[in-house]
N, C-alpha and C positions, 0 to 999 in steps of 0.2 A: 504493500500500500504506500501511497506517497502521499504525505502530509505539506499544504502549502502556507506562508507567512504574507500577508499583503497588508505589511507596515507603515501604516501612514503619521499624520502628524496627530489625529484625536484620537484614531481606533486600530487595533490590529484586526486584519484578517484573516481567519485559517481554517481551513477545510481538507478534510479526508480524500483521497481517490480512494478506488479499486477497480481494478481494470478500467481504466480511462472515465467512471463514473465518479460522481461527486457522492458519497455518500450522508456527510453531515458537513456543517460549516458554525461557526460561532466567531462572535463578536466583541472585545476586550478594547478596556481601556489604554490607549498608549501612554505608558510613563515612565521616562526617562532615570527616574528612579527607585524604579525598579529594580532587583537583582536577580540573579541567574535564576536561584531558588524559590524568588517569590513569585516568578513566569514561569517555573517548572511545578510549581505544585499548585497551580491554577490550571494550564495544560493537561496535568496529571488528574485532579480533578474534574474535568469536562470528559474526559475519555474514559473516565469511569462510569459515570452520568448517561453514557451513549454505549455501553458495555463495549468500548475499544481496549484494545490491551497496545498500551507503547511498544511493545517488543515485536507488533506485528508491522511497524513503519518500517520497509526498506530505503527508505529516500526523503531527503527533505530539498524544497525551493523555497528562499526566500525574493521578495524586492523590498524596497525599502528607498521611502524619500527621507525616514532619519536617521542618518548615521549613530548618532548616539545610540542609538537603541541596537543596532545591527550586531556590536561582537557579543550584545547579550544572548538574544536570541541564537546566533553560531553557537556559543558556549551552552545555553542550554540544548541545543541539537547535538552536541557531544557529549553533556553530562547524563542528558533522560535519554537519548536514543541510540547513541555510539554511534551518529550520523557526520560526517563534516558536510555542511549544507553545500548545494548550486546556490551560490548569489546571482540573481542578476546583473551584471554589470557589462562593459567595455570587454568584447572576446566571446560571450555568450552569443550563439547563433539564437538567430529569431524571426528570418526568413523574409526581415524587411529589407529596404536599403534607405538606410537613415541619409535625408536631405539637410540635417542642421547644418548649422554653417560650423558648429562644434558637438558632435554628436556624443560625445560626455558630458553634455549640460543636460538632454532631455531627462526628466524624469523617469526612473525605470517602472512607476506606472501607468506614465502613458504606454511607453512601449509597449506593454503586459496587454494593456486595453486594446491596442490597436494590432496585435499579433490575434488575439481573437474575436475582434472585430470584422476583418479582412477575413480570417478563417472561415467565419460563420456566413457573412453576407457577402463577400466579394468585394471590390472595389470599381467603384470610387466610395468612401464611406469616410461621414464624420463623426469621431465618438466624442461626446459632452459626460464628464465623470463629475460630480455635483456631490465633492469633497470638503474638505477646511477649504479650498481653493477649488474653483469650476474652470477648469481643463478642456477645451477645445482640440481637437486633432483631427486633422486632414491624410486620406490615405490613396492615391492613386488605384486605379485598376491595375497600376502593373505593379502593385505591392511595395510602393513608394511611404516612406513614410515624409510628407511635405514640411510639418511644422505645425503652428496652432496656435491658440492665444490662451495667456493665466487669467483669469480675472480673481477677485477677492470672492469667497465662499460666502454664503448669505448670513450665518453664524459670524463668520466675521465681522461683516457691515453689523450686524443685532449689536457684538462686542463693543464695536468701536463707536456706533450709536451711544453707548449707556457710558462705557467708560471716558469718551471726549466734549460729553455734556452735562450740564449738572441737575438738568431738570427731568431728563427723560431717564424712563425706569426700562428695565430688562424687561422683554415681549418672549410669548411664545409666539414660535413661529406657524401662524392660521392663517388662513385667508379670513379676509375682514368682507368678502364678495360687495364692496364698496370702494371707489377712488375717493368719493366723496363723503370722508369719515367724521362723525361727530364729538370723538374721544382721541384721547391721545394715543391708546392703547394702540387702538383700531388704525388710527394714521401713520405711526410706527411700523405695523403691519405689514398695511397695503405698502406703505412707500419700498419695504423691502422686497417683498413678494414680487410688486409688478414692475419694478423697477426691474428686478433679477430676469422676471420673463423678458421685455422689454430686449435688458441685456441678447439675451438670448437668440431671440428670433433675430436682431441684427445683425449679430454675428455670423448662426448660420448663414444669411443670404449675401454676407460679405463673401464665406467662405462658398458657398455654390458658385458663385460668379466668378473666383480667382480660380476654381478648380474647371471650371466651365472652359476659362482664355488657357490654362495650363492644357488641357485634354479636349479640346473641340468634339469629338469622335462620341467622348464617354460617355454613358448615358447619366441619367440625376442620382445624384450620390444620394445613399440611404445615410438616415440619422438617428445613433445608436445611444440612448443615454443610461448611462447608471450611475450607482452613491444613492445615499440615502435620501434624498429631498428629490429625484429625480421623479417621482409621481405626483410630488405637488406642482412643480414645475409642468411638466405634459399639461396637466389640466386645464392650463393659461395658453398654451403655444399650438400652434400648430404646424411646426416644423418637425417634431421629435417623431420619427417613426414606431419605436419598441423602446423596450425599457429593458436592458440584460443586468438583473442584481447580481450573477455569479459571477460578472464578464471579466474581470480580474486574474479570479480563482481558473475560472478557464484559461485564460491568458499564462498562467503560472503552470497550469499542466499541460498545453500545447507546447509553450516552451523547455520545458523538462523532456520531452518527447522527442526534440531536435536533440537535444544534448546529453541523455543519458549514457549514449555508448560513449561519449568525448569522457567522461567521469565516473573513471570507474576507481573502486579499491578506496571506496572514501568511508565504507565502517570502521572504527574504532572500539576499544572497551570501554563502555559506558564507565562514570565516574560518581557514584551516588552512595 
């Protein structure tokens, strides 16, 4: 079985295979300080939970946009499982061909996203990930990966709303199904909400049209979204074609798929 890590900056991601299915996946807070043992006997505990046994992981893949957390995570994939993990990084095949102008800067979950994006739906396709940060990614039919745009995560905008003002308080994130709101609550809201959609549809249509003059030939790129606010977001737009929540975890087992025979002899004696 191969267990994957999809390390971000609020949450971690991880999910079971076997035979190329997904069989559970769970959701964990990212914290940097954390220790080895305090993410291995949380790990250890969820696979109890789901009658897994650790000793049946032959493989682990992480990615990770935070390094601080990454030799934890390694180190617990040698202490609980006797595994030395696949990192995604620089050297890893993944069957794109990275366009950055420094292909070491993209995020290794975009990449993740758009290896199974491309897989599933073919190309031209834009994947929208609606993270701490909403990730934009453009991917050619011929398996290009073109580039994308960051914008700020909607959580973030809530944050920086409450903490750089003195009067507005912390909102949950609802739709207020109003522009024109009579509370503060409510206009905090919407301004997040449709302002994000907004965001949104613009960008797609920026990115249709640059992939449009880039590939004349291609037909209309599909539009793949995932992350967790990615269903509130649809319900305002109307560019999102699907919504893939495991698109990641997929992303992390197609790429282990290219790479398994390149790494091999990477069990060790577990250290517990």
């Amino acid at each position: 079985m191969l267990l994957a890590f999809d390390i971000g900056n609020t949450n971690i991601v991880l999910g079971v295979f076997k035979d190329g299915e997904l069989l559970t996946s769970w959701r964990i807070k990212t914290d940097a300080q954390k220790s080895t043992d305090e993410y291995g006997m949380i790990v250890s505990q969820l696979f109890e939970y789901e009658g897994l046994k650790m000793q049946d992981i032959d493989d682990i893949i992480i990615s990770t946009v935070v390094p601080s957390v990454l030799f934890t995570i390694q180190h617990l994939s040698q202490r609980y499982f006797g595994i030395n993990s696949i990192v995604v990084a620089s050297g890893v095949k993944t069957g794109l061909k990275i366009k950055y102008d420094n292909p070491k800067q993209v995020g290794a979950d975009r990449i993740v996203n758009a290896v199974a994006a491309y897989e599933k739906f073919g190309g031209p396709v834009i994947v929208i990930d609606f993270g701490t940060a909403t990730t934009f990614c453009a991917i050619s039919r011929h398996a290009e990966y073109l580039g994308g745009t960051i914008a700020p995560g909607i959580k973030i905008s809530a944050e920086s709303l409450f903490e750089k003002t003195s009067k507005l308080p912390k909102v949950e994130l609802e739709n207020p199904n109003h522009a024109i709101c009579r509370n503060t609550i409510q206009s905090m809201q919407a301004g997040l909400l449709y302002s994000h959609m907004g965001m949104v549809e613009y960008v797609v249509d920026m990115m249709k049209k640059e992939l449009a003059e880039y590939d004349p030939e291609a037909p209309e790129p599909k539009v793949i979204a995932t992350g967790g606010l990615a269903s509130m977001i649809r319900a305002g737009v109307g560019c999102i074609d699907t919504i893939e929540r495991m698109l990641t975890l997929e992303g992390l087992r197609l790429i282990y798929d290219k790479n398994k025979n390149q790494y091999k002899n990477r069990k060790v004696a577990p250290n517990r």
